[in-house]
BATIMI-993852 format. One record per residue (C-alpha): x, y, z; residue number from 1; residue in one letter. Coordinates in steps of 0.05 Angstrom, whole numbers. Example, Ala and Ser with C-alpha at 12.3 -4.5 7.8 and 13.67 -1.06 7.14 Angstrom:
BATIMI-993852
KERO        u        v        w     k   r
KERO      246      -90      156     1   A
KERO      273      -21      143     2   S
***
This chain:
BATIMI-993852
KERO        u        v        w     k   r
KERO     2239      -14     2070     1   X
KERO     2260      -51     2002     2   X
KERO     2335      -83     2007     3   X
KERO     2366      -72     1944     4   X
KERO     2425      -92     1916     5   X
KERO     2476      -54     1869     6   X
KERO     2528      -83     1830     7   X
KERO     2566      -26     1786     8   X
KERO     2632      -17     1773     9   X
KERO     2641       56     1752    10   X
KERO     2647       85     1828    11   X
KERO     2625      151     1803    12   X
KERO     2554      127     1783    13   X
KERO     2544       70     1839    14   X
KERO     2560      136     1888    15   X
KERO     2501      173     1862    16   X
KERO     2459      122     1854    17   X
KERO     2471       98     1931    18   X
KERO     2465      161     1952    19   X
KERO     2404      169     1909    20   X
KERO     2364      110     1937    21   X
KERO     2387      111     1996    22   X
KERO     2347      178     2008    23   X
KERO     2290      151     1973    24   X
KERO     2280      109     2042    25   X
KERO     2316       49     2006    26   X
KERO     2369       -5     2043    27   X
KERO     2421       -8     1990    28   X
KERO     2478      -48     1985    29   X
KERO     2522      -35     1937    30   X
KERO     2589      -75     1898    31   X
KERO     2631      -75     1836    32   X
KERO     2649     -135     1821    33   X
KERO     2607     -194     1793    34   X
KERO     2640     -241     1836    35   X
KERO     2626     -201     1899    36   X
KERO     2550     -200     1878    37   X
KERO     2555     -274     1868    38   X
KERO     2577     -284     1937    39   X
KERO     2526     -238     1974    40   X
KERO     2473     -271     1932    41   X
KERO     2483     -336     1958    42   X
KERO     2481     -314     2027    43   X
KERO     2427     -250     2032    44   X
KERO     2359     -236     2007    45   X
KERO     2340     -182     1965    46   X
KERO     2279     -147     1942    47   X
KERO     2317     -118     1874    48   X
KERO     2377     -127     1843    49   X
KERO     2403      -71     1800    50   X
KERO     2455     -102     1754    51   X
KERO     2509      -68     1705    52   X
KERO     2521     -106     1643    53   X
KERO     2588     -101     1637    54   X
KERO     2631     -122     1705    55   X
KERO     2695     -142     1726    56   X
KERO     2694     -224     1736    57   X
KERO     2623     -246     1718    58   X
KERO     2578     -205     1676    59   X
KERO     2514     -181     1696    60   X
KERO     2483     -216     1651    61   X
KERO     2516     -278     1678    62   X
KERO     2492     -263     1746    63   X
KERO     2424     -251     1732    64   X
KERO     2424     -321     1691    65   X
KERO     2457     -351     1750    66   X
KERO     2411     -328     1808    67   X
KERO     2343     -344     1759    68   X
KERO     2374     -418     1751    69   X
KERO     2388     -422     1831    70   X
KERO     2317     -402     1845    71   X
KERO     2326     -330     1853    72   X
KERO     2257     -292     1864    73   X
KERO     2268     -215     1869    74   X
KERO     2258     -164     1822    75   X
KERO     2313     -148     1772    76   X
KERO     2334      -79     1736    77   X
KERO     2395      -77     1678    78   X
KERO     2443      -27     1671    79   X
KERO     2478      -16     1611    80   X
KERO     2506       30     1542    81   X
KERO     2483      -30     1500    82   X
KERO     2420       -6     1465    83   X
KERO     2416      -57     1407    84   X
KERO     2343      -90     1403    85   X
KERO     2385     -160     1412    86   X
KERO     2410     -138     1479    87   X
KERO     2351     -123     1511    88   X
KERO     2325     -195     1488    89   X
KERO     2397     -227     1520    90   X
KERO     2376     -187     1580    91   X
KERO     2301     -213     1587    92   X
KERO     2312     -280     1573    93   X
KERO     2368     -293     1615    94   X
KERO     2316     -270     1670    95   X
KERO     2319     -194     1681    96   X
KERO     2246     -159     1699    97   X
KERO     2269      -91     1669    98   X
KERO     2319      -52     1629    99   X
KERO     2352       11     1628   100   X
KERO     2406       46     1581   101   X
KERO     2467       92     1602   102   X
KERO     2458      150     1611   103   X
KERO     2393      162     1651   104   X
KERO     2365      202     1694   105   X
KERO     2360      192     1767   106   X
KERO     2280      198     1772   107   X
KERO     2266      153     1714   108   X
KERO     2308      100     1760   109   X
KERO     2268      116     1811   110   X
KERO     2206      111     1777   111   X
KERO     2220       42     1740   112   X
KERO     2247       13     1819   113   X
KERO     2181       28     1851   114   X
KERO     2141       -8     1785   115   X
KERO     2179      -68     1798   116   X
KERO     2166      -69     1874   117   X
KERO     2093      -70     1856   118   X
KERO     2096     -122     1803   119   X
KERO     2132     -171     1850   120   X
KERO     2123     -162     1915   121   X
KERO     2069     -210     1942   122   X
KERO     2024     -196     1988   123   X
KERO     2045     -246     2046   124   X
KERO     2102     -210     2045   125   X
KERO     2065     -139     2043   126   X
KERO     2030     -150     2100   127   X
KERO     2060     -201     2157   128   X
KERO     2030     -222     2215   129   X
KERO     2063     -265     2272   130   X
KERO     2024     -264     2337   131   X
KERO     1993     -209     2352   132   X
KERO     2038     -165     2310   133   X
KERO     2026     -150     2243   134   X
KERO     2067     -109     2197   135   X
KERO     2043      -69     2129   136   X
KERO     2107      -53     2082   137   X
KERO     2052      -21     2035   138   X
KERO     2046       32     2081   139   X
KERO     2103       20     2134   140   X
KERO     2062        5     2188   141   X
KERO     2071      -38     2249   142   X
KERO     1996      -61     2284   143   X
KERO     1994      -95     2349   144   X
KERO     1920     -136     2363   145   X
KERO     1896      -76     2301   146   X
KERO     1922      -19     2340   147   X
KERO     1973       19     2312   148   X
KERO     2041       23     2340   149   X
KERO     2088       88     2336   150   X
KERO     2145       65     2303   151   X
KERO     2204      107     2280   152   X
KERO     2228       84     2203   153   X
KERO     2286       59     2229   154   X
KERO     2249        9     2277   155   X
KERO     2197       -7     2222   156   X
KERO     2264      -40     2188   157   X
KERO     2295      -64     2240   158   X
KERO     2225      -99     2267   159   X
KERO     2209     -117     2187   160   X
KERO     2281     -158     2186   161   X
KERO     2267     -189     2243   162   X
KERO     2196     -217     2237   163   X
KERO     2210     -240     2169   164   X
KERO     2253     -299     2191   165   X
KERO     2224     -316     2270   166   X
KERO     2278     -358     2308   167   X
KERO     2332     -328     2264   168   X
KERO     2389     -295     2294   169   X
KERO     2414     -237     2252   170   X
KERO     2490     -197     2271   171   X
KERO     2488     -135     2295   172   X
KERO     2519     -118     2229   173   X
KERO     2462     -152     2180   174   X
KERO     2419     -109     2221   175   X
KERO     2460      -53     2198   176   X
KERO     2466      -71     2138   177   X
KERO     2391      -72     2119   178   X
KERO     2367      -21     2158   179   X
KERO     2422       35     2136   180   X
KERO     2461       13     2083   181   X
KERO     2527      -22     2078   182   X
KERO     2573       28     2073   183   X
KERO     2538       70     2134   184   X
KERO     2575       87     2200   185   X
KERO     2522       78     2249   186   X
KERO     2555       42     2304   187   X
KERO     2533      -13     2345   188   X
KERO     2497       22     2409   189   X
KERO     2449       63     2350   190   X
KERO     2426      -17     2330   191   X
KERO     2421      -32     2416   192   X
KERO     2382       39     2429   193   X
KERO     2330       21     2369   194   X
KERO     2322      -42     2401   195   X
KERO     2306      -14     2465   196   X
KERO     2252       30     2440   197   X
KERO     2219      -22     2391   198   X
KERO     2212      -69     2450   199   X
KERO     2170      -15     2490   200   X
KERO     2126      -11     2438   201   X
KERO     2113      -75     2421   202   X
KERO     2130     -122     2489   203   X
KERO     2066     -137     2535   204   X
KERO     2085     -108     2607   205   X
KERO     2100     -165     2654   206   X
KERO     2123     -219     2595   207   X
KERO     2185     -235     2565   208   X
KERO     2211     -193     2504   209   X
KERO     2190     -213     2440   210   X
KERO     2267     -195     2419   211   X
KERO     2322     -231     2457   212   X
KERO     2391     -212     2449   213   X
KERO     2440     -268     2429   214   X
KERO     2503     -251     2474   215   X
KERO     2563     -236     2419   216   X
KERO     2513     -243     2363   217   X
KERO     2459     -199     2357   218   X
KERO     2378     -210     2359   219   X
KERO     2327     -250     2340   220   X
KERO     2257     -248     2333   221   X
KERO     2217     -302     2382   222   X
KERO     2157     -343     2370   223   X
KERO     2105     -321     2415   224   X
KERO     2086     -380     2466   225   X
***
């Protein structure tokens, strides 16, 4: 499941587009304020950033000039009214991958999102192996020594998160967060029950769980030995 990340200010629009991706099978978090983008960036990865031009505190183009200069890898889409040939040329060189104009239409979004995913996403991160797990985010499939494991979509994320970064410890709410969206209300016991059922599938009988729980934190993903 691709984490993207929204920044619009006209509520109206970053609504629908939430709601949009969200049911597209997307993690979306979404702001409207260039400063609040700013701050997320420096602390969360993202797959694709879909930027407005025109925000309150830092522009979008700003943003996407700052997060290119800081090493920034993922994907980026602009939003904006401006049409003029001289804007879209401010908008690729200061980094972004795409570009679309106000108004547009929902599928054409959609369209131009999973064209960037495919442009660049690498393939290490496509398919990841750590043991004797391996996951495929081409397909959404979890494998465990090549067999397949049964995995609900909202395990697939959670596992996907939590593979990605081995050792790390991620909060109950980043868990949240990338798995259903920011401004979800799934409460903590949903994020403990998931866990519960990804470890049957994917813990050998007998041996510790590849997922330990970090008492007051949340989970992280262990090495195998």
């Amino acid at each position: 499941m691709a984490k993207i990340l929204l920044v619009e200010d006209e509520v109206d629009l970053r609504d629908t587009v939430r709601d949009w991706l969200t049911e597209d099978s997307y993690a979306v978090e979404s702001l409207t304020s260039g400063d609040e983008a700013l701050s997320v960036l420096g602390a969360h990865e993202y797959d694709l950033l879909i930027l407005d031009w025109m925000l309150p505190g830092k522009s979008g183009l700003e943003i996407c000039s700052l997060y290119r200069r800081n090493g920034g890898r993922a994907a980026i889409l602009m939003l904006t009214a401006k049409r003029a040939l001289t804007s879209i040329e401010q908008a690729f060189e200061a980094g972004a991958d795409d570009y679309l104009t106000k108004p547009f239409k929902l599928r054409e979004l959609s369209a131009r999102i999973k064209a960037l995913l495919r442009r660049t996403s690498p393939a290490s991160i496509e398919r990841h192996q750590v043991g004797e797990l391996t996951l495929d985010r081409r397909i959404f499939k979890a494998f465990k020594k090549g067999e397949p494991l049964h995995l609900l979509p909202k395990e697939f994320s959670i596992l996907e998160l939590l593979m990605l970064e081995p050792g790390r410890v991620y909060s109950v709410d980043e868990i949240i967060n990338h798995t259903w969206g920011q401004d979800s209300e799934v409460v903590p016991e949903t994020v403990r029950s998931n866990i519960r059922s990804i470890r049957k599938k994917i813990d050998t009988p007998d041996k510790v769980s590849l997922i330990t729980n970090v008492h007051g934190i949340g989970y992280r993903f262990e090495l195998p030995a």
